[in-house]
Residue frames as qw, qx, qy, qz and C-alpha x, y, z in Angstrom:
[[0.892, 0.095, 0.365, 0.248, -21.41, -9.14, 6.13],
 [0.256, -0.564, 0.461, 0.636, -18.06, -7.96, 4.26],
 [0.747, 0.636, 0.192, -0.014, -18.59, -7.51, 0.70],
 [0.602, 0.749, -0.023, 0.277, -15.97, -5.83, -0.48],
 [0.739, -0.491, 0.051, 0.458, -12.18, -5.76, 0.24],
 [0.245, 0.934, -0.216, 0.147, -9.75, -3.05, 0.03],
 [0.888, -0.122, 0.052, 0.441, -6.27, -4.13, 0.27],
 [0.038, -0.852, 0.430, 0.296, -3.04, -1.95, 0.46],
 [0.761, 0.513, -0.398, 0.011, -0.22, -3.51, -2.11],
 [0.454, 0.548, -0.603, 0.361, 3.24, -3.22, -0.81],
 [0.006, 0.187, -0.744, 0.641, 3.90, -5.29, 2.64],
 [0.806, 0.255, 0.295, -0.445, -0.38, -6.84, 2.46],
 [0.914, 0.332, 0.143, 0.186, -0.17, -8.97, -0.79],
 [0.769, 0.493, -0.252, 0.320, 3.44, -8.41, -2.29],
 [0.717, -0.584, 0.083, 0.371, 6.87, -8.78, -0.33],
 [0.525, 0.802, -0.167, 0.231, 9.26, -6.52, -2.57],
 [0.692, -0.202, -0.111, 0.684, 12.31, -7.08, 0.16],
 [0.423, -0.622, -0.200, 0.627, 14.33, -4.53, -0.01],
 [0.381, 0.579, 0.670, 0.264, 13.37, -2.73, -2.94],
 [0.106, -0.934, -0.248, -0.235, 11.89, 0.20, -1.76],
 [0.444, -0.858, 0.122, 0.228, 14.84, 1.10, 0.67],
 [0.567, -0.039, 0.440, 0.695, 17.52, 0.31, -2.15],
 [0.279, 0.657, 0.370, 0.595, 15.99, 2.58, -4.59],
 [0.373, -0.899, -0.222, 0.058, 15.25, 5.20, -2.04],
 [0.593, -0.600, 0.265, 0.467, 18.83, 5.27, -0.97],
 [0.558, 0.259, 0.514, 0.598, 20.03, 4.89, -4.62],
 [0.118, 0.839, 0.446, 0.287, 17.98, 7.83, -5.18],
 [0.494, -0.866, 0.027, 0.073, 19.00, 10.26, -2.26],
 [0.734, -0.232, 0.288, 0.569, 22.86, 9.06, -3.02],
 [0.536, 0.441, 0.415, 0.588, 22.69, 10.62, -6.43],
 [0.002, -0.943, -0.245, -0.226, 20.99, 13.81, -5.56],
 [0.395, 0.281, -0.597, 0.639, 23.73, 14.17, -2.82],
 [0.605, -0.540, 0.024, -0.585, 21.28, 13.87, -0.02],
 [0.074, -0.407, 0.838, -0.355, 21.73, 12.50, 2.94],
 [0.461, -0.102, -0.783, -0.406, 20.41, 8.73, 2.66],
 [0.611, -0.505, 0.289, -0.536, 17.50, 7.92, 5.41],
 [0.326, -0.181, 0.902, -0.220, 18.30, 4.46, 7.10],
 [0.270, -0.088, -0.928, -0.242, 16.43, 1.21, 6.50],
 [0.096, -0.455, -0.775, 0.429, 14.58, 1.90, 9.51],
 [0.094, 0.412, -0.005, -0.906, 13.37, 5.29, 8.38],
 [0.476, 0.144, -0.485, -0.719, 12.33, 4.64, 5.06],
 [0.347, -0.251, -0.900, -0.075, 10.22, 1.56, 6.80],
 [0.120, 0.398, 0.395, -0.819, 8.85, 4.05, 9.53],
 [0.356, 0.393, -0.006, -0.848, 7.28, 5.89, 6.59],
 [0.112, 0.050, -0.864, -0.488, 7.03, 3.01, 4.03],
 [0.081, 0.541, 0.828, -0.122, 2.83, 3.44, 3.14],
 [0.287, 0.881, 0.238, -0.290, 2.20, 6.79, 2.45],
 [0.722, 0.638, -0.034, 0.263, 3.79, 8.28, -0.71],
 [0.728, 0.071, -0.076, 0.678, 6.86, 9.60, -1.86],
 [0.175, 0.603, 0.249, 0.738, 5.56, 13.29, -1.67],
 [0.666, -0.728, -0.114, -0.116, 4.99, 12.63, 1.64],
 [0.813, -0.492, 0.120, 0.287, 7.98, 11.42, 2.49],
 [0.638, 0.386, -0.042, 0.665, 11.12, 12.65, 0.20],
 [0.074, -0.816, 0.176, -0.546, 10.71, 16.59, 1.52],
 [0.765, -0.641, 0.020, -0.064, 10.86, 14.99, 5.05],
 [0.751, -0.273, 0.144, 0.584, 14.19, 13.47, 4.40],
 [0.617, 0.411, 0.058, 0.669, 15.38, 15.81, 2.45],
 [0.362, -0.500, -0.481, 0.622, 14.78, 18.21, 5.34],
 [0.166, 0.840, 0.456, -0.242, 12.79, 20.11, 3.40],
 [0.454, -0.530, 0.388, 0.602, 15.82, 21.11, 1.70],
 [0.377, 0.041, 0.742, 0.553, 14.99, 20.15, -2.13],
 [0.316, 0.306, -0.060, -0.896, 13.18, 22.65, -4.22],
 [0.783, 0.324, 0.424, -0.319, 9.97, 21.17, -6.22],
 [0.684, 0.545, -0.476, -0.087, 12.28, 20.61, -9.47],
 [0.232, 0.525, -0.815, 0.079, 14.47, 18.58, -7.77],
 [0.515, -0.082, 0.811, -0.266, 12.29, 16.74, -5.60],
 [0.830, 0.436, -0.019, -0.348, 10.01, 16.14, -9.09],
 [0.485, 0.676, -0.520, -0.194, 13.07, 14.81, -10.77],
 [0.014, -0.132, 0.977, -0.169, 13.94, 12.06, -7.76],
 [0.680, 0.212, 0.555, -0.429, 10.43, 11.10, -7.87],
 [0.823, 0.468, -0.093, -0.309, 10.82, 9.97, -11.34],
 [0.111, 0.701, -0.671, 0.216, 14.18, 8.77, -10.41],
 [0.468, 0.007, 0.739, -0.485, 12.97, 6.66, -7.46],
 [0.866, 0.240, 0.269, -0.347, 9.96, 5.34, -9.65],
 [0.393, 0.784, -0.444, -0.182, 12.52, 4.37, -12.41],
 [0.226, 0.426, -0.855, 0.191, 15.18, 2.60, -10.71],
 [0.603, -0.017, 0.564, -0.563, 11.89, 1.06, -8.42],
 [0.781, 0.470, -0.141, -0.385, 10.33, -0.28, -11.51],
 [0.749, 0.466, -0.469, -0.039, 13.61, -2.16, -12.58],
 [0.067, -0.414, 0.825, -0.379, 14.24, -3.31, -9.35],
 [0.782, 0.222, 0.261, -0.520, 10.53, -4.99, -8.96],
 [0.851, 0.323, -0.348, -0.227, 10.81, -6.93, -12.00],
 [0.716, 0.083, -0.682, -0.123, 13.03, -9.07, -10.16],
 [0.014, 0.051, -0.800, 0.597, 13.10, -8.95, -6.50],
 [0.589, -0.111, 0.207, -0.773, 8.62, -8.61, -6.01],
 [0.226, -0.112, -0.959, -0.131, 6.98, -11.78, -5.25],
 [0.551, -0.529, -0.066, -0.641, 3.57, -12.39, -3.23],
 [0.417, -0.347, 0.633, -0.553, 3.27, -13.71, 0.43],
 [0.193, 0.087, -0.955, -0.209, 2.53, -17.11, 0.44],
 [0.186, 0.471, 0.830, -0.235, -1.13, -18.02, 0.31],
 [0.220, 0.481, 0.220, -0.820, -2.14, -14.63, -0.69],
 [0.342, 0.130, -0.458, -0.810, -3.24, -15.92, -4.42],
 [0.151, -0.277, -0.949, 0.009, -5.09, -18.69, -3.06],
 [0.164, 0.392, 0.304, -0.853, -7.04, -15.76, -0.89],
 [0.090, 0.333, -0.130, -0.930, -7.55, -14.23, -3.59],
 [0.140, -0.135, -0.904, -0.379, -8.89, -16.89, -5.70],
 [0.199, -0.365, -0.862, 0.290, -11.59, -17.92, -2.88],
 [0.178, 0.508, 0.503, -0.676, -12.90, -14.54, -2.16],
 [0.148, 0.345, -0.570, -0.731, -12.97, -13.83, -5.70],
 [0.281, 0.033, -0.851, -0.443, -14.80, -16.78, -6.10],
 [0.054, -0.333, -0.622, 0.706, -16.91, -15.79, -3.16],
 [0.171, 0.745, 0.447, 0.466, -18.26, -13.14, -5.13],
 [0.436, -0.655, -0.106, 0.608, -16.33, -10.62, -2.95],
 [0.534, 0.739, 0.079, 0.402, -15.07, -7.44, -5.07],
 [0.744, -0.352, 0.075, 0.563, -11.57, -6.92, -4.35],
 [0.114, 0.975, 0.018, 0.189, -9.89, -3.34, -4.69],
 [0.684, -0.101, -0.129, 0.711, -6.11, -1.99, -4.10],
 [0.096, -0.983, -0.133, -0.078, -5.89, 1.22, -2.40],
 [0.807, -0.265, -0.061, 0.524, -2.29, 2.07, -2.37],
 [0.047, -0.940, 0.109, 0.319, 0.13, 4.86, -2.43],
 [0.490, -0.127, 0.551, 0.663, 1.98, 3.71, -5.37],
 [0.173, 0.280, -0.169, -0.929, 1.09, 5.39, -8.66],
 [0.831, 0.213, 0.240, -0.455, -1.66, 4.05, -10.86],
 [0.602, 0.544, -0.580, -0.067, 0.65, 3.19, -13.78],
 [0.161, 0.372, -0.903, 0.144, 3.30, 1.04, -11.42],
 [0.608, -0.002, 0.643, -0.466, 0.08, -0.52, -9.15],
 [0.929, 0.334, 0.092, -0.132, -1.31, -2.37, -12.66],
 [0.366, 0.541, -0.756, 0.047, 2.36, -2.94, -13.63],
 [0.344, -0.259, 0.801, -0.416, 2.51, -5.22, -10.16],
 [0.793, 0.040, 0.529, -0.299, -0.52, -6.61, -10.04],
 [0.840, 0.397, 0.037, -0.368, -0.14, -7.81, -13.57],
 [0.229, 0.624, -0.732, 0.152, 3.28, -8.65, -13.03],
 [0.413, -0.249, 0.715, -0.506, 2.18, -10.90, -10.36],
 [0.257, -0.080, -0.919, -0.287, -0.50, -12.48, -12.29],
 [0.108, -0.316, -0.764, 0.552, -2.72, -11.59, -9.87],
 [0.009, -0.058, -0.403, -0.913, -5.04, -8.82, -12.16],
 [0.372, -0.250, -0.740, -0.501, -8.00, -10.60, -12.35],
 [0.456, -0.507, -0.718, 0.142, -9.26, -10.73, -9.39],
 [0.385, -0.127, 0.079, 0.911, -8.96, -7.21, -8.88],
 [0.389, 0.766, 0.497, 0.122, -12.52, -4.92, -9.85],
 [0.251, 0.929, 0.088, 0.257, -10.60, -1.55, -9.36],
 [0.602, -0.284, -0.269, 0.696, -7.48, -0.13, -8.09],
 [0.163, -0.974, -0.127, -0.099, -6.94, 3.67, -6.78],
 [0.621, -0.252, -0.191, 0.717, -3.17, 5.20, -6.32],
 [0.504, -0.261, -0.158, 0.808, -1.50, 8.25, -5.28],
 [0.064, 0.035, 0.413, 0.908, -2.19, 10.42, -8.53],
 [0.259, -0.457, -0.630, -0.573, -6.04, 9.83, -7.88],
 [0.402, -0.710, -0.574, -0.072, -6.67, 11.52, -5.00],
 [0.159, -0.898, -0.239, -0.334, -6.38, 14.71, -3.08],
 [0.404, -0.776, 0.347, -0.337, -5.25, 13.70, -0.18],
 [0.497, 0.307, -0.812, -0.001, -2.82, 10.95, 0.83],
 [0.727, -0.579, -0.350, 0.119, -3.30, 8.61, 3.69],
 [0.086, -0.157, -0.957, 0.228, -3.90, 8.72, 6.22],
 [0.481, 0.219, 0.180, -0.829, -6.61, 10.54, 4.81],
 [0.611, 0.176, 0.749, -0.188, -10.08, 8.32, 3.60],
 [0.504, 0.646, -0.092, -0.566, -9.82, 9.66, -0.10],
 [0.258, 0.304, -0.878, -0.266, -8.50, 6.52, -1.43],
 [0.140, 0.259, 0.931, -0.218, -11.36, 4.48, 0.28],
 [0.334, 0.541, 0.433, -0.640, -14.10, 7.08, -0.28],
 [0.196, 0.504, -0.441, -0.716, -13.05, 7.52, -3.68],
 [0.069, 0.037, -0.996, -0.031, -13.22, 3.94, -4.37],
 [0.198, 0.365, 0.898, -0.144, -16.48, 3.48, -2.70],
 [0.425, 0.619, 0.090, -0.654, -18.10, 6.90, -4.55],
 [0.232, 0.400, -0.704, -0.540, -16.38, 5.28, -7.99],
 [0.122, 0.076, -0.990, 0.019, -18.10, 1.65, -6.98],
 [0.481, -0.379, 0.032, -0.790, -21.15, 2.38, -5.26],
 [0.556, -0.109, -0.795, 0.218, -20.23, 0.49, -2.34],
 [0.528, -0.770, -0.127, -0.335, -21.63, 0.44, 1.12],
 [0.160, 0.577, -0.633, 0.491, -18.86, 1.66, 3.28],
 [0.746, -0.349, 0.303, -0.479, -20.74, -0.91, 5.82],
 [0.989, 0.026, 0.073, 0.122, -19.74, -3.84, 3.72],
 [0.447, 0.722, -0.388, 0.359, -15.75, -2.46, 3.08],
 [0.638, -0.686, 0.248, 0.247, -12.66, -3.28, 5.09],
 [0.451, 0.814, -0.347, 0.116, -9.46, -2.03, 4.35],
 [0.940, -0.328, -0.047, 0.083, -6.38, -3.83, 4.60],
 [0.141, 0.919, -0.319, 0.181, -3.20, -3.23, 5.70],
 [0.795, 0.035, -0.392, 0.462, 0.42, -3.47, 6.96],
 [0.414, 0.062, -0.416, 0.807, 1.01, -0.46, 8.21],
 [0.067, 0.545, 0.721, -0.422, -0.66, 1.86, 10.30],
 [0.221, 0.229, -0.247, -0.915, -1.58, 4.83, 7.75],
 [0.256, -0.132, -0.906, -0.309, -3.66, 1.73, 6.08],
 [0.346, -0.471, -0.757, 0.292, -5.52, 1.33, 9.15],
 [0.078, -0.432, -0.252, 0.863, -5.56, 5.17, 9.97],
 [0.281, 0.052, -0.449, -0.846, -7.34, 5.98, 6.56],
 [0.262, -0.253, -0.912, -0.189, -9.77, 3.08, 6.89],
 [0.183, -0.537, -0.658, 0.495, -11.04, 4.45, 10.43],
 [0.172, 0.367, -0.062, -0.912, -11.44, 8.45, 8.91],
 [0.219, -0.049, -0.746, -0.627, -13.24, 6.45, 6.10],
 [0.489, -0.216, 0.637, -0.556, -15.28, 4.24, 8.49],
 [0.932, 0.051, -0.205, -0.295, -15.18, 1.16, 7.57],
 [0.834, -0.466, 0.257, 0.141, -13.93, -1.96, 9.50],
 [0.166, 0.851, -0.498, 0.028, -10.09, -2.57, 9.38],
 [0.978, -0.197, 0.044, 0.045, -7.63, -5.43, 9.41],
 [0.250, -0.788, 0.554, 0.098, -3.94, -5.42, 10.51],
 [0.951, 0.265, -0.139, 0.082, -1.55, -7.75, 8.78],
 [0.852, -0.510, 0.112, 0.029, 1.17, -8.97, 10.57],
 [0.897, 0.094, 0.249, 0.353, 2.98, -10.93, 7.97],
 [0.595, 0.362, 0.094, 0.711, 4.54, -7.77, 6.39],
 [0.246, -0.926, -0.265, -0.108, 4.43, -5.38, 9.11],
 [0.390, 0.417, -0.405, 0.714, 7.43, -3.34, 10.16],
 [0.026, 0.250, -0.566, 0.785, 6.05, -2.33, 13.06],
 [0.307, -0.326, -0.820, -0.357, 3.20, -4.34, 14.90],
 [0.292, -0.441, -0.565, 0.634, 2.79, -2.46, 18.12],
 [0.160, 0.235, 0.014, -0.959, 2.03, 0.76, 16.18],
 [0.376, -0.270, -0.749, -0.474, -1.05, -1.56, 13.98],
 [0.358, -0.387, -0.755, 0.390, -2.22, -2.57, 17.71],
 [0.135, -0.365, -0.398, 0.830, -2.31, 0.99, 19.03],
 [0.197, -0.022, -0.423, -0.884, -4.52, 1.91, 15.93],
 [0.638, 0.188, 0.439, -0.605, -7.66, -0.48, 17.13],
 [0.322, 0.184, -0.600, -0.709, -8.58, -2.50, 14.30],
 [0.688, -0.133, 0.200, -0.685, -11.13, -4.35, 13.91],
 [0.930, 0.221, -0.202, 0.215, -9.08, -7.46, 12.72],
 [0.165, -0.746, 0.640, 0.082, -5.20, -8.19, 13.65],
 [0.982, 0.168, 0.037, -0.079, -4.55, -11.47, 11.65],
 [0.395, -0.638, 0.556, 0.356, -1.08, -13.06, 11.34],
 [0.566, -0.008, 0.797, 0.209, -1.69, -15.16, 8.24],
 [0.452, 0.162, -0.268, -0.836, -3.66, -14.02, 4.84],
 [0.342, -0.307, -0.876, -0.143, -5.61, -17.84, 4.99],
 [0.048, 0.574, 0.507, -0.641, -7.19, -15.65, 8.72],
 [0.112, -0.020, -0.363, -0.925, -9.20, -13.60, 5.38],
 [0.455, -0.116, -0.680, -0.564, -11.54, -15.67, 4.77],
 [0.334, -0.222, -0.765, 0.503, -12.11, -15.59, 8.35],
 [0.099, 0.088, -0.100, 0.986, -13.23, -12.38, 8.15],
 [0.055, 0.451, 0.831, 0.321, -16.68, -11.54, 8.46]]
C-alpha cells in the first residue's frame, strides 16, 4: 500500500507556461550566448540548471560566469513565476484527499530549496506538504536517487511504501535507481514516448488517476 508520495514540482503539480524557456533565453541573450530553442530547454527541463547551462553553453562559460547566470536565471525566474505559475487543474483537490488520507506528501525537485517553498507557498498549496528536497540538498542530481533516498533517510520512510512522481523522464529515472514504484504524468509532459520507454509503474493522464494509485 502507497504511503507516501513524492512529487516533482514543475510540469506534475504547477504549469509555469513558458517561464522557464523565457528566462533561460533572457538569460543566455545577455551573457551573449547562443539561446537553446524551446524545444531544447524542454528536452532538458527536470534536471537542474548545473546540469544543463554548461551543455548549452558548449561548455564554453567558465564557473564565474556560469555562477553569475545561475543567479541571473533564478532572478528573472522568480519575477516571472509570480505571475505566469498556476496549478493543473484538480491537482489541489488531490492534494487535499491524500492529505486527508493520511498520505505524507513530499516535493523532490530540481529547483532550489529557497524558490521550491516560494512556489508551493505561492500556490497556497504548503500545507499539505511534510518535506520538500531541492537541488542544493543533494550530491547528485537526477537522475540519480539522492533526492528520494535523502528524503526517505530524512523521513524514515519505507522505500516500499514511496512513489515518485513525475513529468519527465529523469523523475522516473531517479525513482527506479531509488526503487520505489513510479508514475508518469501526462498532463505536463513534453515528451510522452520517452516516460513510456522508462517503464513505470503508473502512466496516468489526469492527477484525479492519484488516488487511483495503490
Amino acid at each position: 500500500m502507497l504511503q507516501n508520495y513524492l512529487f516533482d514540482f514543475d510540469g506534475t503539480l504547477a504549469d509555469s507556461g513558458t517561464t522557464t524557456v523565457d528566462a533561460i533565453q533572457a538569460v543566455f541573450a545577455d551573457y551573449k550566448f547562443t539561446q537553446p530553442s524551446a524545444d531544447e530547454i524542454r528536452y532538458y527541463m527536470g534536471i537542474p540548471i548545473e546540469t544543463s547551462f554548461p551543455i548549452w553553453t558548449d561548455h564554453q562559460a567558465d564557473d564565474k560566469t556560469l555562477a553569475a547566470m545561475y543567479a541571473d536565471f533564478r532572478q528573472i525566474y522568480g519575477e516571472l513565476e509570480r505571475v505566469n505559475i498556476k496549478l493543473f487543474a484538480g491537482i489541489k483537490d488531490v492534494l487535499a484527499t491524500l492529505k486527508a488520507d493520511n498520505k505524507e506528501l513530499f516535493v523532490v525537485t530540481s529547483k532550489a530549496s529557497g524558490a521550491i517553498k516560494r512556489s508551493l507557498k505561492q500556490l497556497a498549496i504548503e500545507q499539505y506538504f511534510t518535506g520538500t528536497i531541492g537541488s542544493d540538498q543533494v550530491d547528485h542530481y537526477k537522475p540519480a536517487p539522492d533526492g528520494v533516498l535523502n528524503i526517505a533517510r530524512q523521513y524514515q520512510l519505507n522505500l516500499d511504501q514511496c512513489i515518485m512522481i513525475g513529468d519527465a523522464k529523469y523523475d522516473l529515472q531517479m525513482g527506479n535507481a531509488a526503487g520505489v514504484a513510479t508514475c508518469g504524468c501526462k498532463w505536463g509532459a513534453y515528451d510522452v514516448a520517452s516516460l513510456e520507454k522508462e517503464k513505470p509503474t503508473y502512466l496516468i493522464d489526469h492527477p484525479q488517476e492519484l488516488l487511483t494509485l495503490r
